[in-house]
Chimera marker file (.cmm) of the C-alpha trace (Angstrom):
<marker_set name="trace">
<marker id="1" x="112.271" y="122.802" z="89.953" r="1" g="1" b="0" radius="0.5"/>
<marker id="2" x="113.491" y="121.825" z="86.610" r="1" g="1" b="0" radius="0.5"/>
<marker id="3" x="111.178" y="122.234" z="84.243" r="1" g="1" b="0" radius="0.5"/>
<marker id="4" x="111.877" y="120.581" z="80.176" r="1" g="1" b="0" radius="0.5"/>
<marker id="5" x="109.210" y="121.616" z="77.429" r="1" g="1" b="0" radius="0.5"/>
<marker id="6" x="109.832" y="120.030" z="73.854" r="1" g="1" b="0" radius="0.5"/>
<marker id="7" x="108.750" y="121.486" z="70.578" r="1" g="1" b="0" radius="0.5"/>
<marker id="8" x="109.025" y="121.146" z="66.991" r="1" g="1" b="0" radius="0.5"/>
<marker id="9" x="107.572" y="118.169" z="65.893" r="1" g="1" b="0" radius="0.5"/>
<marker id="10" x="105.065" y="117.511" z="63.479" r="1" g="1" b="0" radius="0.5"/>
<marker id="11" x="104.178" y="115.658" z="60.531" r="1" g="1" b="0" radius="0.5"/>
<marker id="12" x="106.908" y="115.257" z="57.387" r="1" g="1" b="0" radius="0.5"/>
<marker id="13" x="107.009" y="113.187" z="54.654" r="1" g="1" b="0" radius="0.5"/>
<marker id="14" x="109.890" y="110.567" z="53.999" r="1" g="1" b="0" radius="0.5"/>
<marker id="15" x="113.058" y="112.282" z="53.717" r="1" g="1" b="0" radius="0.5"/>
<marker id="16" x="112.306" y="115.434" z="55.093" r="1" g="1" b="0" radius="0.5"/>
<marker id="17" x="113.756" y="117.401" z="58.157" r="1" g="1" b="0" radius="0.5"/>
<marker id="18" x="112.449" y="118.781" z="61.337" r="1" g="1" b="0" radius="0.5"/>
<marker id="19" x="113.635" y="120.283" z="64.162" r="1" g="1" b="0" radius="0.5"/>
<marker id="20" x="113.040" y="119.702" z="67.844" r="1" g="1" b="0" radius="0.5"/>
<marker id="21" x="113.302" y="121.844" z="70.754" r="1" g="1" b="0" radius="0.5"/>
<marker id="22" x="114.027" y="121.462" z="74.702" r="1" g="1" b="0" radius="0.5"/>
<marker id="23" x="113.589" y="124.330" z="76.338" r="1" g="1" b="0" radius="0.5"/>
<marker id="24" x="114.434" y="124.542" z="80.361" r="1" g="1" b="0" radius="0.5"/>
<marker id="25" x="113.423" y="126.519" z="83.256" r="1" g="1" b="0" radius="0.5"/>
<marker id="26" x="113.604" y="126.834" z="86.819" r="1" g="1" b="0" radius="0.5"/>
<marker id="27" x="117.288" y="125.592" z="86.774" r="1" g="1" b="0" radius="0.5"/>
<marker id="28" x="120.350" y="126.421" z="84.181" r="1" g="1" b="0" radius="0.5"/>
<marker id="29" x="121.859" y="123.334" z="82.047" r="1" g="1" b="0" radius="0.5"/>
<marker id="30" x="125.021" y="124.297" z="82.287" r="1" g="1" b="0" radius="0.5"/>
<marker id="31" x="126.596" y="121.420" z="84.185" r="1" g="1" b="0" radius="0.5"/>
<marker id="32" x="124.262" y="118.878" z="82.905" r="1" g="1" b="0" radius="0.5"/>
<marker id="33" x="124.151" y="116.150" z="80.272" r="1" g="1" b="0" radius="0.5"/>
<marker id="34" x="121.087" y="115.950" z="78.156" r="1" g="1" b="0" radius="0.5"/>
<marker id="35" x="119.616" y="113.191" z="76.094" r="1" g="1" b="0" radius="0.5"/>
<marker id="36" x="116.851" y="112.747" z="73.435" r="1" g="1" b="0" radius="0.5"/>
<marker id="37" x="114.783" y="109.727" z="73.686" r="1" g="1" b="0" radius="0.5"/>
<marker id="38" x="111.852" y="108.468" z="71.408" r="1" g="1" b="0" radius="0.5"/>
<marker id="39" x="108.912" y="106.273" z="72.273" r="1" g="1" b="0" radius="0.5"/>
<marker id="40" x="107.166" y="104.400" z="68.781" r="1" g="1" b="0" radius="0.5"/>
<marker id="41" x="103.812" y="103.248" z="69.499" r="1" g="1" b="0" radius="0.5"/>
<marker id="42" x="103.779" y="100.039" z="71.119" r="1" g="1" b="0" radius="0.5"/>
<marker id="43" x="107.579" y="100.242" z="71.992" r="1" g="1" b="0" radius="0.5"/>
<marker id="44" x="109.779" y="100.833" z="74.835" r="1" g="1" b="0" radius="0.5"/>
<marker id="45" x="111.618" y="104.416" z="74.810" r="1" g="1" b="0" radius="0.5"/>
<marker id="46" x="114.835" y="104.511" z="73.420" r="1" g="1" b="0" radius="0.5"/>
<marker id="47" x="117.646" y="106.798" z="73.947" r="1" g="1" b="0" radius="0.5"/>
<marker id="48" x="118.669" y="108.776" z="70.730" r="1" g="1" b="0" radius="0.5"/>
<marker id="49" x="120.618" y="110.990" z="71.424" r="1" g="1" b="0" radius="0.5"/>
<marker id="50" x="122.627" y="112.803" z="74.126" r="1" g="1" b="0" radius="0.5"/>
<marker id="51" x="125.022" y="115.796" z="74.120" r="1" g="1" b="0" radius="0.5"/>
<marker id="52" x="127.821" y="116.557" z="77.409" r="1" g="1" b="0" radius="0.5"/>
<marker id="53" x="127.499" y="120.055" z="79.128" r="1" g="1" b="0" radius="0.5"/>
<marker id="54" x="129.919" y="121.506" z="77.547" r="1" g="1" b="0" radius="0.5"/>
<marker id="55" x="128.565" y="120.462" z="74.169" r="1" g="1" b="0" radius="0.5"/>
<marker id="56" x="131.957" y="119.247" z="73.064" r="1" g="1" b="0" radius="0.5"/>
<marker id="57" x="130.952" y="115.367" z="73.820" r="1" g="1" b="0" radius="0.5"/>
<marker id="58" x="128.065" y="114.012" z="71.614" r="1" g="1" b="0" radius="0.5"/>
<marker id="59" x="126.517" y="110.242" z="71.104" r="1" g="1" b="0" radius="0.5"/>
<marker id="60" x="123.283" y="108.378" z="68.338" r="1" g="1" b="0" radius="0.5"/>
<marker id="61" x="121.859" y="105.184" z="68.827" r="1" g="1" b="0" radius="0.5"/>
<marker id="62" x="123.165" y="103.409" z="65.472" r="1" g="1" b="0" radius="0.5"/>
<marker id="63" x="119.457" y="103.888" z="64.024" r="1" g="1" b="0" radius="0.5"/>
<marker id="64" x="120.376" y="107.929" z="63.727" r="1" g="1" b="0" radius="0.5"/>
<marker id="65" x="123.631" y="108.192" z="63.141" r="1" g="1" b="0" radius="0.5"/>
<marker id="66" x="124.484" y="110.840" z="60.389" r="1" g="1" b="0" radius="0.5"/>
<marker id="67" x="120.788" y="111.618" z="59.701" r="1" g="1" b="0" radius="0.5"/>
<marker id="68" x="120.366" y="113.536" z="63.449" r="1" g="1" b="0" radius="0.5"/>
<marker id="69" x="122.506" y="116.262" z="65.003" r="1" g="1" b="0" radius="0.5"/>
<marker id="70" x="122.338" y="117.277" z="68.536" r="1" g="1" b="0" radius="0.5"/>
<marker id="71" x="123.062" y="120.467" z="69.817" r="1" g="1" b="0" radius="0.5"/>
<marker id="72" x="123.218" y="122.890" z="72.551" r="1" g="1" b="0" radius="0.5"/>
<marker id="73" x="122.455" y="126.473" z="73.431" r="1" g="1" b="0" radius="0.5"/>
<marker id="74" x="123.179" y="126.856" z="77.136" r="1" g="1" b="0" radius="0.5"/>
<marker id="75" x="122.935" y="130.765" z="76.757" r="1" g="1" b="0" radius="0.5"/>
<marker id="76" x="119.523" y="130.248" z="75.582" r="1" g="1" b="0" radius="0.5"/>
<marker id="77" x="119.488" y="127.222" z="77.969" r="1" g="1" b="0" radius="0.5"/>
<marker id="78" x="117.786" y="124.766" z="74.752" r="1" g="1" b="0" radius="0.5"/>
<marker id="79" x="119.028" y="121.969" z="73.567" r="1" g="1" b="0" radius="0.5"/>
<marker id="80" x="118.461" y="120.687" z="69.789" r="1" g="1" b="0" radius="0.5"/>
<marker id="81" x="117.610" y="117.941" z="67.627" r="1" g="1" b="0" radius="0.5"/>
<marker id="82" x="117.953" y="118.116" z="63.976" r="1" g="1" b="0" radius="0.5"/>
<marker id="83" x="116.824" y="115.427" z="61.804" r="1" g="1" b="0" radius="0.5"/>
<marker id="84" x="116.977" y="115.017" z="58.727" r="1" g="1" b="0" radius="0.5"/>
<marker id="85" x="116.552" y="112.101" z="55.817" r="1" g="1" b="0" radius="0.5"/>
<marker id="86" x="113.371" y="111.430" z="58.211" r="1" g="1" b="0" radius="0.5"/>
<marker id="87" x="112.083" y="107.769" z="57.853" r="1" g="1" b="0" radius="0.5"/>
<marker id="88" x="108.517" y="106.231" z="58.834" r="1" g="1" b="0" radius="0.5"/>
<marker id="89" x="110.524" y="104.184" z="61.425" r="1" g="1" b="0" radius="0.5"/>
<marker id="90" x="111.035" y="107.459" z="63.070" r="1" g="1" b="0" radius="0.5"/>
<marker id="91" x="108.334" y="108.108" z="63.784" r="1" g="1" b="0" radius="0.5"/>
<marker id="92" x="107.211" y="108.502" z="67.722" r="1" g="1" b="0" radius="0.5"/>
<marker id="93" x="107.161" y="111.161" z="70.655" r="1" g="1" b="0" radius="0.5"/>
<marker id="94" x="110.261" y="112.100" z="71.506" r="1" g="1" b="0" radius="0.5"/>
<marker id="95" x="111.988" y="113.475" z="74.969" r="1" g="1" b="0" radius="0.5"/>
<marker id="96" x="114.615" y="115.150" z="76.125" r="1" g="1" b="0" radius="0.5"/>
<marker id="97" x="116.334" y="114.159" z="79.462" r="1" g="1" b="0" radius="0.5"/>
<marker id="98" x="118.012" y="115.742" z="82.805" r="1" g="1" b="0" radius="0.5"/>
<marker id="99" x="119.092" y="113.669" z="85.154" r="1" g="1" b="0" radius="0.5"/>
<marker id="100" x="115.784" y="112.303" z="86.544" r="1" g="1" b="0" radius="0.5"/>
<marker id="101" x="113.375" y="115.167" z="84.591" r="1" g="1" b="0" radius="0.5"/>
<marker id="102" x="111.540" y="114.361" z="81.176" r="1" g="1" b="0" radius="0.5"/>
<marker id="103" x="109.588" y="116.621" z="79.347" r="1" g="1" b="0" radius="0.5"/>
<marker id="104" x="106.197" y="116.165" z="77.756" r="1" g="1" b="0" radius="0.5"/>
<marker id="105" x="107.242" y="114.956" z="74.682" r="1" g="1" b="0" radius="0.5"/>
<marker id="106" x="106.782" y="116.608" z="70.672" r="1" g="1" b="0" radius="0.5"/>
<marker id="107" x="104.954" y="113.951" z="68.501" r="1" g="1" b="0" radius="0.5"/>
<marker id="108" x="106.882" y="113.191" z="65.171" r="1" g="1" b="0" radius="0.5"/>
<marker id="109" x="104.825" y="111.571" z="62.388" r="1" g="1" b="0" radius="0.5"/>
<marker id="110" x="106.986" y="110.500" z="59.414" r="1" g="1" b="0" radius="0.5"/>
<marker id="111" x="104.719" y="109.520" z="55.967" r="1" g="1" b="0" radius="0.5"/>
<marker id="112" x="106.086" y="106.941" z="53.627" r="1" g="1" b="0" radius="0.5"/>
<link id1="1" id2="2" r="1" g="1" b="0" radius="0.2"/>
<link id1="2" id2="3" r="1" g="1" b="0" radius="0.2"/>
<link id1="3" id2="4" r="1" g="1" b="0" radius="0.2"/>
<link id1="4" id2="5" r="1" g="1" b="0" radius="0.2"/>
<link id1="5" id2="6" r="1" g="1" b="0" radius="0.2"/>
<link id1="6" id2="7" r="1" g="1" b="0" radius="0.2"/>
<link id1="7" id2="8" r="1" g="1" b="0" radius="0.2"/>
<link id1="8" id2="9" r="1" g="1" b="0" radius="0.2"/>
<link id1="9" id2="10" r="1" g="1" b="0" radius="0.2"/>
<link id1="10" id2="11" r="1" g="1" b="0" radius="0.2"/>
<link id1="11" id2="12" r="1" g="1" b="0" radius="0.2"/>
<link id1="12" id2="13" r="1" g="1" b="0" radius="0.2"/>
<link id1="13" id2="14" r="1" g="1" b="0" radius="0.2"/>
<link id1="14" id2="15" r="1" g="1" b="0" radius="0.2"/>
<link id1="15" id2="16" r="1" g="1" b="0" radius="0.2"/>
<link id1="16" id2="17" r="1" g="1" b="0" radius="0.2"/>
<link id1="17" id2="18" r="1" g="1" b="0" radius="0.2"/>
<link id1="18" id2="19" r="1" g="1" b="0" radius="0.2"/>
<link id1="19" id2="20" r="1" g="1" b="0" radius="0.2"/>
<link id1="20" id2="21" r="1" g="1" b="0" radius="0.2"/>
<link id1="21" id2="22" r="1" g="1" b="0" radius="0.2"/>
<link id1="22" id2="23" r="1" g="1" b="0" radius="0.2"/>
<link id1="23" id2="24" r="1" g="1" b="0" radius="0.2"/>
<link id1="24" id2="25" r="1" g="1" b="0" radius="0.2"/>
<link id1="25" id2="26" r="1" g="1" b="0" radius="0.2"/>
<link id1="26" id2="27" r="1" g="1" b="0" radius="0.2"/>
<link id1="27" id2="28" r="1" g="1" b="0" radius="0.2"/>
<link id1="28" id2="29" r="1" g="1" b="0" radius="0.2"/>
<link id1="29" id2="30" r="1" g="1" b="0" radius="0.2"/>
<link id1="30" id2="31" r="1" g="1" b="0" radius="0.2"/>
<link id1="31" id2="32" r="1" g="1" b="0" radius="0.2"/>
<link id1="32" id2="33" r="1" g="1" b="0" radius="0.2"/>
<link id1="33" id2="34" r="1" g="1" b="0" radius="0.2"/>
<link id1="34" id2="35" r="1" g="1" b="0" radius="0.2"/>
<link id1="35" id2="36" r="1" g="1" b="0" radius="0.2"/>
<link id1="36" id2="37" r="1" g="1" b="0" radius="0.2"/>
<link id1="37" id2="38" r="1" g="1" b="0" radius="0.2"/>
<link id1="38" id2="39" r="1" g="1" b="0" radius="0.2"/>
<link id1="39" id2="40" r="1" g="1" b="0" radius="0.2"/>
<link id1="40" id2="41" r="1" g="1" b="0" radius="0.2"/>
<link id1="41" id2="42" r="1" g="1" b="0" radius="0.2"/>
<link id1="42" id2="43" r="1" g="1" b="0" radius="0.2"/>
<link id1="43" id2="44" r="1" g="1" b="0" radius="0.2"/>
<link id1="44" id2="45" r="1" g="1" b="0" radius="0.2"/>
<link id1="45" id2="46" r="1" g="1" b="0" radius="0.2"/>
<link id1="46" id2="47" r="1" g="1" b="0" radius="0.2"/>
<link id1="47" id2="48" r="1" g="1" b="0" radius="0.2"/>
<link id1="48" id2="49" r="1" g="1" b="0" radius="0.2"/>
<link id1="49" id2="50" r="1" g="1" b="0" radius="0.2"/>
<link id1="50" id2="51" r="1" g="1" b="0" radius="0.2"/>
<link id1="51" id2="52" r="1" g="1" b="0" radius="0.2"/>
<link id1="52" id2="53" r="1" g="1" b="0" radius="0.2"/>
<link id1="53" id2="54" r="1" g="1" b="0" radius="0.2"/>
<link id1="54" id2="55" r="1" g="1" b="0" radius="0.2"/>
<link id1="55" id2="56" r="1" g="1" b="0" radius="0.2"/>
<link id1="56" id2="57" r="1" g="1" b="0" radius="0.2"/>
<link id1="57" id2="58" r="1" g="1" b="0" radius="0.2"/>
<link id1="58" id2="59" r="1" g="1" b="0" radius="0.2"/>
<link id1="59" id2="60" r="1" g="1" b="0" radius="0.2"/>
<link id1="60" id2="61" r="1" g="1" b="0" radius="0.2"/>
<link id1="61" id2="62" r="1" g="1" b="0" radius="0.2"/>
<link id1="62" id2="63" r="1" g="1" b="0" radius="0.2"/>
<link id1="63" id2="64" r="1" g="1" b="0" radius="0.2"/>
<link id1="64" id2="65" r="1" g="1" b="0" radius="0.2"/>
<link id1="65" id2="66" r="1" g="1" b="0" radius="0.2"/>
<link id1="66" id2="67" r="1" g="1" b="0" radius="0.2"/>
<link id1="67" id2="68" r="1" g="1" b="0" radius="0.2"/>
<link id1="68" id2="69" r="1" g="1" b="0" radius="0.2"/>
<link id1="69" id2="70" r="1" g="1" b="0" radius="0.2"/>
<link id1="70" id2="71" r="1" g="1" b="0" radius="0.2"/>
<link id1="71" id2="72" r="1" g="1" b="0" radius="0.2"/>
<link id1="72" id2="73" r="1" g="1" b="0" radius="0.2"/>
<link id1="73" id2="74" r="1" g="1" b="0" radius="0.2"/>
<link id1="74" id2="75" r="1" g="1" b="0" radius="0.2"/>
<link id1="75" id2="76" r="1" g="1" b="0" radius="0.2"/>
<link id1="76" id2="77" r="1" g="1" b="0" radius="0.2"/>
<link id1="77" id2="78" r="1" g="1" b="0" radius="0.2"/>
<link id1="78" id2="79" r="1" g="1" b="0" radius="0.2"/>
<link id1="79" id2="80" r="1" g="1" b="0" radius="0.2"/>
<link id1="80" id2="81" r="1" g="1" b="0" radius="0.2"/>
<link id1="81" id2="82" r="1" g="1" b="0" radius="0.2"/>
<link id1="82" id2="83" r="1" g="1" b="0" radius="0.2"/>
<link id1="83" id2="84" r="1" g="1" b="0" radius="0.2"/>
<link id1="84" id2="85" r="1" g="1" b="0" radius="0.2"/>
<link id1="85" id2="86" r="1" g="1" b="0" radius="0.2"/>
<link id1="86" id2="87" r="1" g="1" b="0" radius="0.2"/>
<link id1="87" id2="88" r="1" g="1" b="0" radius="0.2"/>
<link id1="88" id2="89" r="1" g="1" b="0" radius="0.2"/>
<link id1="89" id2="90" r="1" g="1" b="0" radius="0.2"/>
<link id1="90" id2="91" r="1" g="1" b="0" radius="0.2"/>
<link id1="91" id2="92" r="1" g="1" b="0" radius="0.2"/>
<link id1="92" id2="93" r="1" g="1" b="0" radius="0.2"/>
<link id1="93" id2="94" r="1" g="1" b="0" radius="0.2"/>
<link id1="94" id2="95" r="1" g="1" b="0" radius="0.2"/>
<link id1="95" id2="96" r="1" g="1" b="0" radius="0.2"/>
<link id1="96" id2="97" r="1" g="1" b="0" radius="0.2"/>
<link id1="97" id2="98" r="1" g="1" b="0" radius="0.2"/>
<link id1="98" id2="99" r="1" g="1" b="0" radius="0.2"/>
<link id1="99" id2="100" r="1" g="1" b="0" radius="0.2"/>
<link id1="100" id2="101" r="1" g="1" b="0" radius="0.2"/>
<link id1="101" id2="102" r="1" g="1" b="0" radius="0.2"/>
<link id1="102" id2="103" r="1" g="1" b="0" radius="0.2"/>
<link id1="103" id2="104" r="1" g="1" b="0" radius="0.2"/>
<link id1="104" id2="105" r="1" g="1" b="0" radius="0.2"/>
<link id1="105" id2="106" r="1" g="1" b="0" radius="0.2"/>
<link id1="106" id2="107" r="1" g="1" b="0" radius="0.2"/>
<link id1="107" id2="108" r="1" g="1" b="0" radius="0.2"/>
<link id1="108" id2="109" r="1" g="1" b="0" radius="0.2"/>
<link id1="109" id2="110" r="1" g="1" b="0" radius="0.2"/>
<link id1="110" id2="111" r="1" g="1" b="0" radius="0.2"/>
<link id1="111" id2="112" r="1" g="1" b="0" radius="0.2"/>
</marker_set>
């Protein structure tokens, strides 16, 4: 079974940059679409980010867009999330995505 374990988050001041994880096991990503979502306390998740399996297809919500980069190693079968010019706003656990498999989440804590 599929298995998705996030890391990489932390706590960062305004404008600062961070770098999150997804690391899989128990199957090989390959052939598979991945997203990023984020869930703010007291708000719905939201998707973020997501990357196609070959890598060469990527999309942000409008909230990220040139501040986040996703990215893909399916040798190493991880998937990444840079972000930088981090805001409070960002703030929240965030998840990556397989088909119907979510990982635990990495808690991001931006300070103004």
């Amino acid at each position: 079974q599929l298995q998705l374990v996030e890391s990489g988050g932390g706590l960062v001041q305004s404008g600062g940059s961070l770098t999150l994880s997804c690391v899989a096991s128990g199957a090989a990503l390959n052939d598979y679409g991945i997203g990023w979502f984020r869930q703010a306390p007291g708000k719905e998740r939201e998707a973020v980010s997501c990357i196609s399996s070959s890598g060469g297809s990527t999309n942000y919500a409008d909230s990220v867009k040139g501040r986040f980069t996703i990215s893909r190693d399916n040798g190493k079968n991880t998937v990444y999330l840079q972000m930088n010019s981090l805001k409070p706003e960002d703030t929240a656990v965030y998840y990556c995505n397989v088909m119907t498999y979510w990982g635990k989440g990495t808690l991001v804590t931006v300070s103004s």
